[in-house]
The first five atom37 places (N, CA, C, CB, O) and aatype in JSON, in Angstrom:
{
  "aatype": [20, 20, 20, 20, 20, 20, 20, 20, 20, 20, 20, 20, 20, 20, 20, 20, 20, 20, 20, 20, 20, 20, 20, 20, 20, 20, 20, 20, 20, 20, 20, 20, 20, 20, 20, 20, 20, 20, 20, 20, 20, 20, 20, 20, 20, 20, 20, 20, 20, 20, 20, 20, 20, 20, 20, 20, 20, 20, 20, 20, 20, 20, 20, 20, 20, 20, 20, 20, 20, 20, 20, 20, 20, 20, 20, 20, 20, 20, 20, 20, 20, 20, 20, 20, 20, 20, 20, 20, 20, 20, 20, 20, 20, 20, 20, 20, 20, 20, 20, 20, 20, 20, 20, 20, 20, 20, 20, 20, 20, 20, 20, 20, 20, 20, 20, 20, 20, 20, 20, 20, 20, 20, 20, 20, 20],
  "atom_mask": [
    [1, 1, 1, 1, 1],
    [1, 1, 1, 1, 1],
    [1, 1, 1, 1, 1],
    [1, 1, 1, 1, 1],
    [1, 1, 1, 1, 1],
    [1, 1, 1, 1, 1],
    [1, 1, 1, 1, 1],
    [1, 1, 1, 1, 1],
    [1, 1, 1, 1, 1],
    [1, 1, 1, 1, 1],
    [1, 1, 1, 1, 1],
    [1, 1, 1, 1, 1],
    [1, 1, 1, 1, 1],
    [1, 1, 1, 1, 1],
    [1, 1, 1, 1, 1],
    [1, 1, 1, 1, 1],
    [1, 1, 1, 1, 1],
    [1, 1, 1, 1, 1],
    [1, 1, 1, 1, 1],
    [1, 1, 1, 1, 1],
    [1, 1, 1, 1, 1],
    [1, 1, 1, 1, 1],
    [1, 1, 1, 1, 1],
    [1, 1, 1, 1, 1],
    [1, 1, 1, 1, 1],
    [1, 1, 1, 1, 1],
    [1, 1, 1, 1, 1],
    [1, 1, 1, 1, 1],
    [1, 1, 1, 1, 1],
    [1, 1, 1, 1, 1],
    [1, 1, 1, 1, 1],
    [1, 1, 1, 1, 1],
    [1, 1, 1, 1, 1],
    [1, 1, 1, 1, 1],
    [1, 1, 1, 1, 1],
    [1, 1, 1, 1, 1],
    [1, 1, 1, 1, 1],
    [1, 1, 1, 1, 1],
    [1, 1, 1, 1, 1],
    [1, 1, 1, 1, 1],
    [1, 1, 1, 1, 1],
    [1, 1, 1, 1, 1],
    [1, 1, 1, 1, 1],
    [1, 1, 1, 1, 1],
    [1, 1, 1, 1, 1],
    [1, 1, 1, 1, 1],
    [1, 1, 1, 1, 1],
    [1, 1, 1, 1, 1],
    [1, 1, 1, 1, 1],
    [1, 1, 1, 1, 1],
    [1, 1, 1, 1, 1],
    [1, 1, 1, 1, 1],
    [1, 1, 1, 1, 1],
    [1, 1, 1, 1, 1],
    [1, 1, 1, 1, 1],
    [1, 1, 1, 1, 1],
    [1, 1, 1, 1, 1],
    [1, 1, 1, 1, 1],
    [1, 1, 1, 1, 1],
    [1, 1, 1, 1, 1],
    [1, 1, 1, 1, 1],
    [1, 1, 1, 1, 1],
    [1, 1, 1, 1, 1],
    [1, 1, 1, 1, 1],
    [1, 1, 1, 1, 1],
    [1, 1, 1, 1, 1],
    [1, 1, 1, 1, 1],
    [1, 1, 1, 1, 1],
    [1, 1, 1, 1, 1],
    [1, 1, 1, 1, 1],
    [1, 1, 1, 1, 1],
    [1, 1, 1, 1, 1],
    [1, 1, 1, 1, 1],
    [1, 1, 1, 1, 1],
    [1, 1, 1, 1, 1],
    [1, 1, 1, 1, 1],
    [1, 1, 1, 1, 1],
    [1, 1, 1, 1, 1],
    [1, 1, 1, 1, 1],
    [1, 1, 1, 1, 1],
    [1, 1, 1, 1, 1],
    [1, 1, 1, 1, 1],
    [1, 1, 1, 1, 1],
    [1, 1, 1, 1, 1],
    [1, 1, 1, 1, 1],
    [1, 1, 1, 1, 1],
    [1, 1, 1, 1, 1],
    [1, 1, 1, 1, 1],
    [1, 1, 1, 1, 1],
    [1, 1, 1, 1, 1],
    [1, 1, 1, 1, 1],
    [1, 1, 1, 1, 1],
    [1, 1, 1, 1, 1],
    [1, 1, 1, 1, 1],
    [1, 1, 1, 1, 1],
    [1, 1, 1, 1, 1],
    [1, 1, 1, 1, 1],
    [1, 1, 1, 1, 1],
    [1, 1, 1, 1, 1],
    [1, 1, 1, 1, 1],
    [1, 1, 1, 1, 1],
    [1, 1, 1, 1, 1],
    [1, 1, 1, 1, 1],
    [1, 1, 1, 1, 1],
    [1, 1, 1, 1, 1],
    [1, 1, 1, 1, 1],
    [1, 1, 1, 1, 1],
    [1, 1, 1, 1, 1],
    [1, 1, 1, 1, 1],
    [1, 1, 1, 1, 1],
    [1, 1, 1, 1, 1],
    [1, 1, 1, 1, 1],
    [1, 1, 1, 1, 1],
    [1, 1, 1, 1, 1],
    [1, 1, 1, 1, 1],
    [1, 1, 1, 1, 1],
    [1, 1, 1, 1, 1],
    [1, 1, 1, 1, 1],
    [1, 1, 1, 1, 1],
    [1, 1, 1, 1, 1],
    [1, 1, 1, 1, 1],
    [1, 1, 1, 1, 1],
    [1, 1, 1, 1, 1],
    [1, 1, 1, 1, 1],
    [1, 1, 1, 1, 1]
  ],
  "atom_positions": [
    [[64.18, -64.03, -36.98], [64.03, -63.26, -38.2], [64.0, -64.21, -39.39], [65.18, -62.24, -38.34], [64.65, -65.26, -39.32]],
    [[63.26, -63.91, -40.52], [62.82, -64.88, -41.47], [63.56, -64.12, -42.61], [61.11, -65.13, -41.62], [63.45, -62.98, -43.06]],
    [[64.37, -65.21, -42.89], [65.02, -64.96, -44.31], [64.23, -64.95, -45.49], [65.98, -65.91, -44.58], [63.6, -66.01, -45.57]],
    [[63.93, -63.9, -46.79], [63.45, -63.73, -47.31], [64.76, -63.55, -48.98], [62.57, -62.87, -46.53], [65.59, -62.66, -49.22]],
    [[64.39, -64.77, -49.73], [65.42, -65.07, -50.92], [65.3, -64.04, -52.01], [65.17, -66.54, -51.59], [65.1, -64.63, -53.07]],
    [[65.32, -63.19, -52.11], [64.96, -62.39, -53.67], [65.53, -63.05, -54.72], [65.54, -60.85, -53.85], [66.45, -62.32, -55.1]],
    [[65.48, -64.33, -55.61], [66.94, -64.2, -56.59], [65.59, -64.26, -57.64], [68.61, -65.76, -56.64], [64.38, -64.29, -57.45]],
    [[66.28, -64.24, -58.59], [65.72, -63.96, -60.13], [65.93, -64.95, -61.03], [66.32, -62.78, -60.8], [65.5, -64.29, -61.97]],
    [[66.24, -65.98, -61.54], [66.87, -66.79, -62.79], [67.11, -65.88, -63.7], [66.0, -67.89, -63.46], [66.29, -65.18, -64.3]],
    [[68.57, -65.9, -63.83], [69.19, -64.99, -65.13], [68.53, -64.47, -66.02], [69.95, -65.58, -65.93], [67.99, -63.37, -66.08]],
    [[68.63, -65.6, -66.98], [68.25, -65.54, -68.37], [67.03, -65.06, -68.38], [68.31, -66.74, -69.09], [66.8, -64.19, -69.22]],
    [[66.03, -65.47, -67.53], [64.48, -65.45, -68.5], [63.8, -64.56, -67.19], [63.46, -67.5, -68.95], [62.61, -64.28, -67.35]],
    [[64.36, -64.13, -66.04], [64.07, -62.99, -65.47], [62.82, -63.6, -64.14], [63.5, -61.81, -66.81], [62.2, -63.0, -63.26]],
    [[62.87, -64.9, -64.52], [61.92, -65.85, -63.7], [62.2, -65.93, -61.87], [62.21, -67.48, -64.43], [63.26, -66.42, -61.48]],
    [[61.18, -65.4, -60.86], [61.39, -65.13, -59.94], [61.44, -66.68, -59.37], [60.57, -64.09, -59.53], [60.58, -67.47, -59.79]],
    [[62.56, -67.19, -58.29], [63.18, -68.27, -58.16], [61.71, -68.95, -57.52], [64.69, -68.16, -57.25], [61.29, -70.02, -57.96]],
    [[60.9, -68.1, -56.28], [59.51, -68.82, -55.75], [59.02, -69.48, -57.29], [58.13, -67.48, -54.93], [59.46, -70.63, -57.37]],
    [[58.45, -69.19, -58.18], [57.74, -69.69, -59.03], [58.28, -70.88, -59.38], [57.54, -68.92, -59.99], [57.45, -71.59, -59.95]],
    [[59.71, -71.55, -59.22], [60.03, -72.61, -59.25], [60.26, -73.72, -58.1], [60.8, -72.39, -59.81], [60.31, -74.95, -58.1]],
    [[60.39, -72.68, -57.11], [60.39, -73.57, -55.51], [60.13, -72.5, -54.81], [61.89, -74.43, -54.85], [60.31, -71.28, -54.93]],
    [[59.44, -73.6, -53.66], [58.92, -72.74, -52.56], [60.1, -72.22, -51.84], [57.97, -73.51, -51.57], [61.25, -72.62, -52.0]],
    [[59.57, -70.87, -50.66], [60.54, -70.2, -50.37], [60.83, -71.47, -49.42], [60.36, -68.63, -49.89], [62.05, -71.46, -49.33]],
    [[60.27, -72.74, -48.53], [61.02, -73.53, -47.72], [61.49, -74.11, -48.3], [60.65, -74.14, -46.91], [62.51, -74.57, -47.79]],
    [[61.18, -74.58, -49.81], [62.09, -75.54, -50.51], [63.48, -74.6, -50.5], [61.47, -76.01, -52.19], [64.49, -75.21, -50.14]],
    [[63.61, -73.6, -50.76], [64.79, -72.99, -51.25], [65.57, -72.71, -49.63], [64.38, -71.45, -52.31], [66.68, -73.24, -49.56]],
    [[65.36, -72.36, -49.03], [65.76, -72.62, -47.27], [66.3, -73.95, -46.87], [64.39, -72.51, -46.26], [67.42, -73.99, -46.37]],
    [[65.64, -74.99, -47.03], [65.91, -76.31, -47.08], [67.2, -76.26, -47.53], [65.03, -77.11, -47.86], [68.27, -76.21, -46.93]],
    [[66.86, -76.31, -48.93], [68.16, -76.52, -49.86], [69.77, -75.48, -49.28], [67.53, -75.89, -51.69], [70.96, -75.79, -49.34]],
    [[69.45, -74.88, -49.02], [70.8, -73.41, -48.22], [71.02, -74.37, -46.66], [69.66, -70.95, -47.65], [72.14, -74.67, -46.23]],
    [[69.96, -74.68, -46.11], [70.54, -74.9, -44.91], [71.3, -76.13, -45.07], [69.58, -74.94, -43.81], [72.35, -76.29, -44.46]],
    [[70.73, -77.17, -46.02], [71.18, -78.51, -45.61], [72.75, -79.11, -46.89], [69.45, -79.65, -45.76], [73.19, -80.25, -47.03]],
    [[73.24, -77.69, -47.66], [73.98, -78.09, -48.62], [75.23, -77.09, -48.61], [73.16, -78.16, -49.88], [75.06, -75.87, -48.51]],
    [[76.02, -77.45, -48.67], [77.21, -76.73, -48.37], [78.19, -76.35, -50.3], [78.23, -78.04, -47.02], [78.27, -75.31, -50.96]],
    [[78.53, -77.24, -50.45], [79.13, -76.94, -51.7], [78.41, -76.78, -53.27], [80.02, -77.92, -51.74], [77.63, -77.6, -53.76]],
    [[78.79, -75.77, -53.79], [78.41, -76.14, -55.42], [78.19, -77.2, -55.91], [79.21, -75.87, -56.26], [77.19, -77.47, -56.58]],
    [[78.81, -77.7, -55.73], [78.06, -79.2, -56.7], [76.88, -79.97, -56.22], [79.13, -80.52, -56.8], [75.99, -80.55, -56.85]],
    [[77.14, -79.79, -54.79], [75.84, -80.51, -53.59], [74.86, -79.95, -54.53], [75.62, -79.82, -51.57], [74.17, -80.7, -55.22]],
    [[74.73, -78.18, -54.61], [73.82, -77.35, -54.87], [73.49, -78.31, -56.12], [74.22, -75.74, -55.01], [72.62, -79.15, -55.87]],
    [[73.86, -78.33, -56.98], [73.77, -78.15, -58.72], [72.84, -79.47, -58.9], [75.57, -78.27, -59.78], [71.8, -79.69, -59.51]],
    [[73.71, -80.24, -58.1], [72.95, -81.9, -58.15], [71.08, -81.97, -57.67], [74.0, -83.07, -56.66], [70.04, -82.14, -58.3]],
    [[71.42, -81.75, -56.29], [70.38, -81.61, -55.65], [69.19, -80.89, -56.48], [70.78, -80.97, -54.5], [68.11, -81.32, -56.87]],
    [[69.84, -79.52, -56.59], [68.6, -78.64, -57.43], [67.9, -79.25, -58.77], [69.26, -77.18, -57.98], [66.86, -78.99, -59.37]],
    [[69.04, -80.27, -58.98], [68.36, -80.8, -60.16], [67.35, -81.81, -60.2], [69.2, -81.23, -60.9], [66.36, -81.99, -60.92]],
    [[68.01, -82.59, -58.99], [67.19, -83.99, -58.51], [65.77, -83.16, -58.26], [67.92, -84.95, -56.81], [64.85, -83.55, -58.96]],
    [[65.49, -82.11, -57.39], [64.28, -82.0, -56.98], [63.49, -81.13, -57.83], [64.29, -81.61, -55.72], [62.36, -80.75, -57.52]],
    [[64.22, -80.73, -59.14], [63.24, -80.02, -60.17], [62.61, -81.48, -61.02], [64.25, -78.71, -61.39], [61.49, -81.68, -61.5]],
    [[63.55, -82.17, -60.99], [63.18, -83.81, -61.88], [61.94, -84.17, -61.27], [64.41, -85.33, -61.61], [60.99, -84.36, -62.02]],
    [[61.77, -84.31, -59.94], [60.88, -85.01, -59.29], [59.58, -83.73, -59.33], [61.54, -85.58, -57.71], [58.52, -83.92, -59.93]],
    [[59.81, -82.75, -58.75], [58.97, -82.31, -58.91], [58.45, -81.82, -60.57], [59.15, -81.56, -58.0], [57.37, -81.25, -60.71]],
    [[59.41, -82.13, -61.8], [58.39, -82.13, -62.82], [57.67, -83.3, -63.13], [58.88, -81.74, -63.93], [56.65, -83.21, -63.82]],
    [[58.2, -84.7, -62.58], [57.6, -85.83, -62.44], [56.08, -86.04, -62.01], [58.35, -86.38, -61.66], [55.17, -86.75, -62.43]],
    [[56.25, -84.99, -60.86], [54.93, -85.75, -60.47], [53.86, -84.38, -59.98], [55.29, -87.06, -58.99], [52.96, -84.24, -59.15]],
    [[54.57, -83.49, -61.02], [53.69, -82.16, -61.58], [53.42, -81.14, -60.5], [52.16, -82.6, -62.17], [52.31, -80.61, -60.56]],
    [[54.19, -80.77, -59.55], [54.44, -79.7, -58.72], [55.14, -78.52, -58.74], [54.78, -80.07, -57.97], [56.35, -78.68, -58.63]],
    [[54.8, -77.52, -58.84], [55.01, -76.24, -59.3], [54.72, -74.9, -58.52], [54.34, -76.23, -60.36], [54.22, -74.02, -59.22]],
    [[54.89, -74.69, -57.61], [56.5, -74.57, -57.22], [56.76, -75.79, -56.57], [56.96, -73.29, -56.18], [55.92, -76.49, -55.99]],
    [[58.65, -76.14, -56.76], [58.47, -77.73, -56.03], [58.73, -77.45, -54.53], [59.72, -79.06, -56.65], [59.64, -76.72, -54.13]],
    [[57.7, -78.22, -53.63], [57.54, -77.92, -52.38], [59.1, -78.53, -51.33], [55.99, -78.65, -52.03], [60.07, -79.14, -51.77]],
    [[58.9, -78.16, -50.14], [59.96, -78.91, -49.31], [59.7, -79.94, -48.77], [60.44, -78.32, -48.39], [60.44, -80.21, -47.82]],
    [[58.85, -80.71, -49.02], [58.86, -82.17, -49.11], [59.44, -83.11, -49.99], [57.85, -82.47, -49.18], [59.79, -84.29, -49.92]],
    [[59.42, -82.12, -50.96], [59.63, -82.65, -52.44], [61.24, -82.93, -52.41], [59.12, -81.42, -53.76], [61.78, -83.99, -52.73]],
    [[61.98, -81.54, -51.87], [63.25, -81.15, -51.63], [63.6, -82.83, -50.63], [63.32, -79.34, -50.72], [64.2, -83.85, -50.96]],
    [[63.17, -82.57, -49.83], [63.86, -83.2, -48.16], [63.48, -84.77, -48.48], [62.82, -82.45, -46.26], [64.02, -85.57, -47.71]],
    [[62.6, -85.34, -49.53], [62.63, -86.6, -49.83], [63.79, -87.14, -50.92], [61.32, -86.83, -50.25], [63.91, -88.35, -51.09]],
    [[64.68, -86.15, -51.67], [65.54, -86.4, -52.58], [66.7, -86.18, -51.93], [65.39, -85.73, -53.73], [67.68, -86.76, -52.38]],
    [[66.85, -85.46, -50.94], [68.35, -85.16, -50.1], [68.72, -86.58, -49.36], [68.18, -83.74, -48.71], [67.85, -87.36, -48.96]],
    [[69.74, -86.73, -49.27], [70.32, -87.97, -49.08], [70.26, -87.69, -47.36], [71.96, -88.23, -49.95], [70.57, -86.61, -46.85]],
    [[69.8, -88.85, -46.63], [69.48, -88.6, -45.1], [70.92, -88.64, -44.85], [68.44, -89.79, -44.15], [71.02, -87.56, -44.26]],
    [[72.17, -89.13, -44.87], [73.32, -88.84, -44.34], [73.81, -87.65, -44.74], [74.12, -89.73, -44.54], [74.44, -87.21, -43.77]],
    [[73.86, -86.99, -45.55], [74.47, -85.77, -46.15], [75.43, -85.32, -45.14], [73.42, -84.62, -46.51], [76.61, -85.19, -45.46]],
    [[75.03, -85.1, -44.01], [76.27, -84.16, -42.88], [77.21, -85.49, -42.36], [75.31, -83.13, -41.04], [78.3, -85.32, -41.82]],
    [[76.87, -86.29, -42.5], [77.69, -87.68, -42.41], [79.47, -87.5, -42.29], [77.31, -88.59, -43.95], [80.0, -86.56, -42.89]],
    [[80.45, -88.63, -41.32], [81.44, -88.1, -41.25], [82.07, -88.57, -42.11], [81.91, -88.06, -40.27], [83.16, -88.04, -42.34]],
    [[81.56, -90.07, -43.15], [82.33, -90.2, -44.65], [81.73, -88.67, -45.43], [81.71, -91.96, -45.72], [82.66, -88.01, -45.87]],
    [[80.47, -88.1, -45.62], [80.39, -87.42, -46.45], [81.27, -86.22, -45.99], [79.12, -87.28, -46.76], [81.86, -85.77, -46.98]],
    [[81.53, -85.65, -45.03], [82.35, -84.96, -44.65], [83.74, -84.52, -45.02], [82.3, -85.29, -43.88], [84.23, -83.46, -45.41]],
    [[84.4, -86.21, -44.65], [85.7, -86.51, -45.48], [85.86, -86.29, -46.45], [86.09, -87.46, -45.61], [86.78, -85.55, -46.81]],
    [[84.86, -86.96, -47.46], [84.9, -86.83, -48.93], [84.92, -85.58, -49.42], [83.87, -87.43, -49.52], [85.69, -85.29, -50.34]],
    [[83.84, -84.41, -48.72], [84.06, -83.47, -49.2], [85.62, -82.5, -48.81], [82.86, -82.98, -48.95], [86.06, -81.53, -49.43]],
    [[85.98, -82.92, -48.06], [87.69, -82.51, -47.47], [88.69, -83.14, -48.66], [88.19, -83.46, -45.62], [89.63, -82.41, -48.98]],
    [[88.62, -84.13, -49.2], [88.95, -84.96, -50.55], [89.56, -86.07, -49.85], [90.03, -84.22, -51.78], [90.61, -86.4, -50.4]],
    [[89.22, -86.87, -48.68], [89.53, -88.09, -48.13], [88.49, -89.04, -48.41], [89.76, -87.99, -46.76], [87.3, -89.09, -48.12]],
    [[89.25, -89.75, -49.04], [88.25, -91.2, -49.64], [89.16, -92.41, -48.52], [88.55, -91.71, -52.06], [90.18, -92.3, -47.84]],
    [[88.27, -93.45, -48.75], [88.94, -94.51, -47.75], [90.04, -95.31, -47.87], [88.2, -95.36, -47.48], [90.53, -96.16, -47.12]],
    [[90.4, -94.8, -49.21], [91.89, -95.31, -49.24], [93.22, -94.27, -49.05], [92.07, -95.99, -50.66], [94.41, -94.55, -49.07]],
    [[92.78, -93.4, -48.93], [93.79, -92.01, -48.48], [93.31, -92.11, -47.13], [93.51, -90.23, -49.28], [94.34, -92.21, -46.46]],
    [[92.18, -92.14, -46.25], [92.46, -92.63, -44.89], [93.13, -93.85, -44.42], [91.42, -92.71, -44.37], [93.98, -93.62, -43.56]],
    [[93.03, -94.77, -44.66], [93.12, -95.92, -44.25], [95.1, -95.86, -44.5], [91.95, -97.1, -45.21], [95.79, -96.57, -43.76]],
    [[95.67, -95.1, -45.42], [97.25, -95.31, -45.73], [97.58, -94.15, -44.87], [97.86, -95.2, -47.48], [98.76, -94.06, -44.56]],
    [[96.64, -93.11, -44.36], [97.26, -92.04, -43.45], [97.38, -92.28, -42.38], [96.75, -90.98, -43.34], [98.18, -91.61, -41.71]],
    [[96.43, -93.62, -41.64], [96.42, -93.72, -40.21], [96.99, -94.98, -40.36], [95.05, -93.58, -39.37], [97.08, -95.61, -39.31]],
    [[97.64, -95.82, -41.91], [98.3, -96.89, -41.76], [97.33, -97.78, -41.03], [99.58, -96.65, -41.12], [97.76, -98.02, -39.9]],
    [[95.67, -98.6, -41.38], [95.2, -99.3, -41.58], [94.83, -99.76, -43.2], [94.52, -99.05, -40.79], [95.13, -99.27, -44.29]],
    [[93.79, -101.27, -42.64], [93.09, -101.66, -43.81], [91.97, -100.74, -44.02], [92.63, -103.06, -43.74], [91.36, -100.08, -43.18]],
    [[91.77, -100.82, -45.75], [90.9, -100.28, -45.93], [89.24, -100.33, -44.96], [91.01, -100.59, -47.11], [88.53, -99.42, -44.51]],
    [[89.09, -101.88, -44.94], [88.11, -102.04, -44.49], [87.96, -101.91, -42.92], [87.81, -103.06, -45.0], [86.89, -101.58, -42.41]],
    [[88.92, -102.15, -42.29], [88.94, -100.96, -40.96], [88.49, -99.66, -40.81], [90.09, -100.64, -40.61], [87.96, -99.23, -39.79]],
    [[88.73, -98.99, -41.91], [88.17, -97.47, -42.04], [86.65, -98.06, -42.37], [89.01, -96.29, -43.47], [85.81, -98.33, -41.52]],
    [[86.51, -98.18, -43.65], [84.91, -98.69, -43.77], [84.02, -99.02, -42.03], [85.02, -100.49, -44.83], [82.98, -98.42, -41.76]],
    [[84.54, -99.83, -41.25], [83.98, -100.51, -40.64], [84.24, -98.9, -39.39], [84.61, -102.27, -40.54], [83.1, -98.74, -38.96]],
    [[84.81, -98.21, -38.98], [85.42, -97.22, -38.96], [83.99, -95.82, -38.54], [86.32, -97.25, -40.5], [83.52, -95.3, -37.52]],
    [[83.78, -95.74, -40.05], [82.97, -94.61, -40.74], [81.34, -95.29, -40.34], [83.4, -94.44, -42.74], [80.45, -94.5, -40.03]],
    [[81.1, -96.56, -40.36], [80.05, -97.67, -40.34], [79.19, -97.56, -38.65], [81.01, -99.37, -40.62], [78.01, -97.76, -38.35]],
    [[80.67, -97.07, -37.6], [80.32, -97.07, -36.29], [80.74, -98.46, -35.83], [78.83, -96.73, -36.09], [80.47, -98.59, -34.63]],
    [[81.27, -99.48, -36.31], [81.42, -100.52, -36.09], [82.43, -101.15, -35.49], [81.24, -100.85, -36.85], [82.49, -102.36, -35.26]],
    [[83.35, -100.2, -35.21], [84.73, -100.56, -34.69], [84.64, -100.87, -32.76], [85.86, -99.02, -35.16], [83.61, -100.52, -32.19]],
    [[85.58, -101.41, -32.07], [85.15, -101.29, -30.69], [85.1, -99.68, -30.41], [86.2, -102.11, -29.65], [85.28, -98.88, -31.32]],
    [[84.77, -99.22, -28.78], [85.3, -97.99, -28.37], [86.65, -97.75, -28.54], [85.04, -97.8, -27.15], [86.97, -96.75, -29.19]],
    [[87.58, -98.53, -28.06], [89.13, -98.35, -27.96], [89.54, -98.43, -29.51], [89.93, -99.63, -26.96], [90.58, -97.87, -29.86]],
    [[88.79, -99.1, -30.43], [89.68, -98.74, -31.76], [88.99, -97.67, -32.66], [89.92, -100.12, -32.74], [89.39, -97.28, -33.76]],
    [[87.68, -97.18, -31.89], [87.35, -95.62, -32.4], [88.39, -94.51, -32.47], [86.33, -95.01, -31.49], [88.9, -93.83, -33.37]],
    [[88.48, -94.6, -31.13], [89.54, -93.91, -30.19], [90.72, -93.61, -30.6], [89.84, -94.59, -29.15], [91.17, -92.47, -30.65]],
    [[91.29, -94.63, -30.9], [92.56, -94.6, -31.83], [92.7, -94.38, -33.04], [93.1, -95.52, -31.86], [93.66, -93.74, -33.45]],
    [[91.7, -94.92, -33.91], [91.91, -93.74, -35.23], [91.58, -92.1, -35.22], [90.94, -94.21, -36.42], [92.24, -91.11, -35.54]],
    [[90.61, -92.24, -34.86], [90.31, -90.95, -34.3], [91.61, -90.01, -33.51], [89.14, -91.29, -33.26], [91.86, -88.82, -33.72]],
    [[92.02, -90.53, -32.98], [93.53, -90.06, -32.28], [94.46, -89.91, -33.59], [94.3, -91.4, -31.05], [94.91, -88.78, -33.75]],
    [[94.79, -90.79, -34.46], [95.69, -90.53, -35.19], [95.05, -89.75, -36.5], [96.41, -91.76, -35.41], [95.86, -88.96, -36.99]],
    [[94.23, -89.78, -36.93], [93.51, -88.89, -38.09], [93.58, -87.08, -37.35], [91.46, -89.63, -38.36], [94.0, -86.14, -38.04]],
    [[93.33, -86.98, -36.62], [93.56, -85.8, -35.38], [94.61, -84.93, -35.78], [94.03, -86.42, -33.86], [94.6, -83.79, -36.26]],
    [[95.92, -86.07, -35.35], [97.35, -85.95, -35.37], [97.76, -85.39, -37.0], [98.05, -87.52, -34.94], [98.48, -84.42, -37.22]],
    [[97.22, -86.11, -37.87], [97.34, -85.86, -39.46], [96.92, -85.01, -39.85], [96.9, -86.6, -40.28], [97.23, -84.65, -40.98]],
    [[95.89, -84.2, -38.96], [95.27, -83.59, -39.23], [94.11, -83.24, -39.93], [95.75, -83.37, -39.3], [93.76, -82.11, -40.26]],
    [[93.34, -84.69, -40.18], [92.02, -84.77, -41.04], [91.11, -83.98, -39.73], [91.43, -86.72, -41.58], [91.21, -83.89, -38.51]],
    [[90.37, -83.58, -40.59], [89.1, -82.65, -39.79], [87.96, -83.73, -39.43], [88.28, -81.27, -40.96], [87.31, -84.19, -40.37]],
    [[87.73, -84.11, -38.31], [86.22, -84.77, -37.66], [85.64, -83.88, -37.35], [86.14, -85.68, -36.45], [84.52, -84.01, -36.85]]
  ]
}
């Protein structure tokens, strides 16, 4: 079943297609979770698409300004409000252990183990 967006822009009564396509606006819902994601994003891809004169701005337009990590497990954290120095003092490492951590860079066995203790603390993976 195909989702179909009705919204309106407030103020000036402007039907939302006339500013993005209905996949741009799909795009944007599927791949963004919080308000601010929204606010940013929507802005980045009205910029670009008044840049380079596209009207409605398409979902290419969208999916070239979205950041390819977005579902990422630092962006994740961050959005939980764990930055790498509130991890790194919760599981009692160095900072740059976490960095290296989040990077994929750690062995298996010291994945394992933060991962085990972030668990325990209860940070969400």
């Amino acid at each position: 079943m195909q989702k179909t967006h009705k919204v309106k822009c407030t103020k000036s009564g402007t039907d939302i297609h006339s500013i993005l396509t209905e996949e741009a606006v799909d795009l944007l819902a599927e791949r963004l979770l919080t308000p601010l994601q929204i606010e940013h994003h929507l802005t980045l891809a009205l910029e670009e698409g008044y840049l380079i004169g596209e009207t409605p701005v398409p979902a290419n337009v969208v999916e070239s300004i979205l950041a390819k990590d977005i579902d990422g497990l630092e962006q994740k954290l961050t959005r939980h409000g764990y930055n790498v120095k509130t991890l790194a003092a919760t599981v009692n490492v160095q900072p740059k252990v976490i960095r290296s951590f989040l990077r994929g860079k750690l062995s298996p066995g010291q994945t394992q183990e933060i991962q085990v203790d972030m668990l325990a603390a209860g940070i969400p993976l």
